[in-house]
C-alpha positions in Angstrom: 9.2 -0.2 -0.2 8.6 -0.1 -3.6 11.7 1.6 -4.2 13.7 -0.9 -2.1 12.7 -3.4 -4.7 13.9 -1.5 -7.4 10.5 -0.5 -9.1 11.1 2.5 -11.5 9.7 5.9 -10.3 6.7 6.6 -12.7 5.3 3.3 -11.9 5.1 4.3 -7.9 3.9 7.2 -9.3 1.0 6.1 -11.1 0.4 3.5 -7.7 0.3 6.5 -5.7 -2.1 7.6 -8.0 -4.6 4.9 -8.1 -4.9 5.2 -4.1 -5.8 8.9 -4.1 -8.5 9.0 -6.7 -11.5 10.6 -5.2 -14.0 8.5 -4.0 -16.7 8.1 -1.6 -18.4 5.5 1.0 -21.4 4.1 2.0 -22.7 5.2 6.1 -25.9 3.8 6.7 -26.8 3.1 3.5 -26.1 6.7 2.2 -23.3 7.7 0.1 -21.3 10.4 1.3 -19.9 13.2 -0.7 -16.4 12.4 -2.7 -12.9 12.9 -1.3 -9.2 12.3 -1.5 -8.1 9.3 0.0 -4.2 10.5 1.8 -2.8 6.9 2.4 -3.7 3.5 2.4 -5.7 1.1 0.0 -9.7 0.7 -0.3 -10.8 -2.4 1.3 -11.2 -5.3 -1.2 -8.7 -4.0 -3.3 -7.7 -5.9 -5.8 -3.7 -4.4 -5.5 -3.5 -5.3 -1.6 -2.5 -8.5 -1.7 0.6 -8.2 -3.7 1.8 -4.8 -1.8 1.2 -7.1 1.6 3.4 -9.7 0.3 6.4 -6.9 -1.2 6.2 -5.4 2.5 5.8 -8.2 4.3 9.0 -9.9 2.6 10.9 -7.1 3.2 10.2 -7.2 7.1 10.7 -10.9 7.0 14.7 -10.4 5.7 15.3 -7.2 8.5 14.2 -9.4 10.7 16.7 -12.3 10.1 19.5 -10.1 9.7 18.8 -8.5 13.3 18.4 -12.1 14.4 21.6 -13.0 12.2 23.5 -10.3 14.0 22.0 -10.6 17.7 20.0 -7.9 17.9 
C-alpha cells in the first residue's frame, strides 16, 4: 500500500522494520520469552492509525471506481 502511495523504498523498509523487532507479551501476568513478530502492528501502536487511514483510503477509491464502472 505504501508503495501505491508513492513512499520511497528504504522508508517501507525501515517500517517493516519497526514491526519485527523482537518482543515479548504478558499471559497471566508473566512475560513470555522474546520473538519475531511476522506481520501486523502491536496493539496501541502509536503508527496504526495513520497506516488504517493510507489503507483504508485506498479501499475507499477501488471501491468507487468498481461502483463508477458497475461492478
Amino acid at each position: 500500500m505504501l508503495h501505491a502511495y508513492g513512499f520511497p523504498d528504504q522508508f517501507i523498509s525501515l517500517l517493516s522494520h519497526c514491526f519485527q523487532i523482537v518482543s515479548s507479551i504478558l499471559v497471566n501476568g508473566c512475560k513470555t520469552d522474546p520473538f519475531l513478530s511476522k506481520c501486523g502492528l502491536r496493539q496501541g501502536d502509536p503508527l496504526s492509525p495513520y497506516l488504517f487511514i493510507l489503507a483504508i483510503n485506498h479501499l475507499s477509491i477501488f471501491i468507487q471506481e468498481e461502483l463508477d464502472n458497475k461492478k
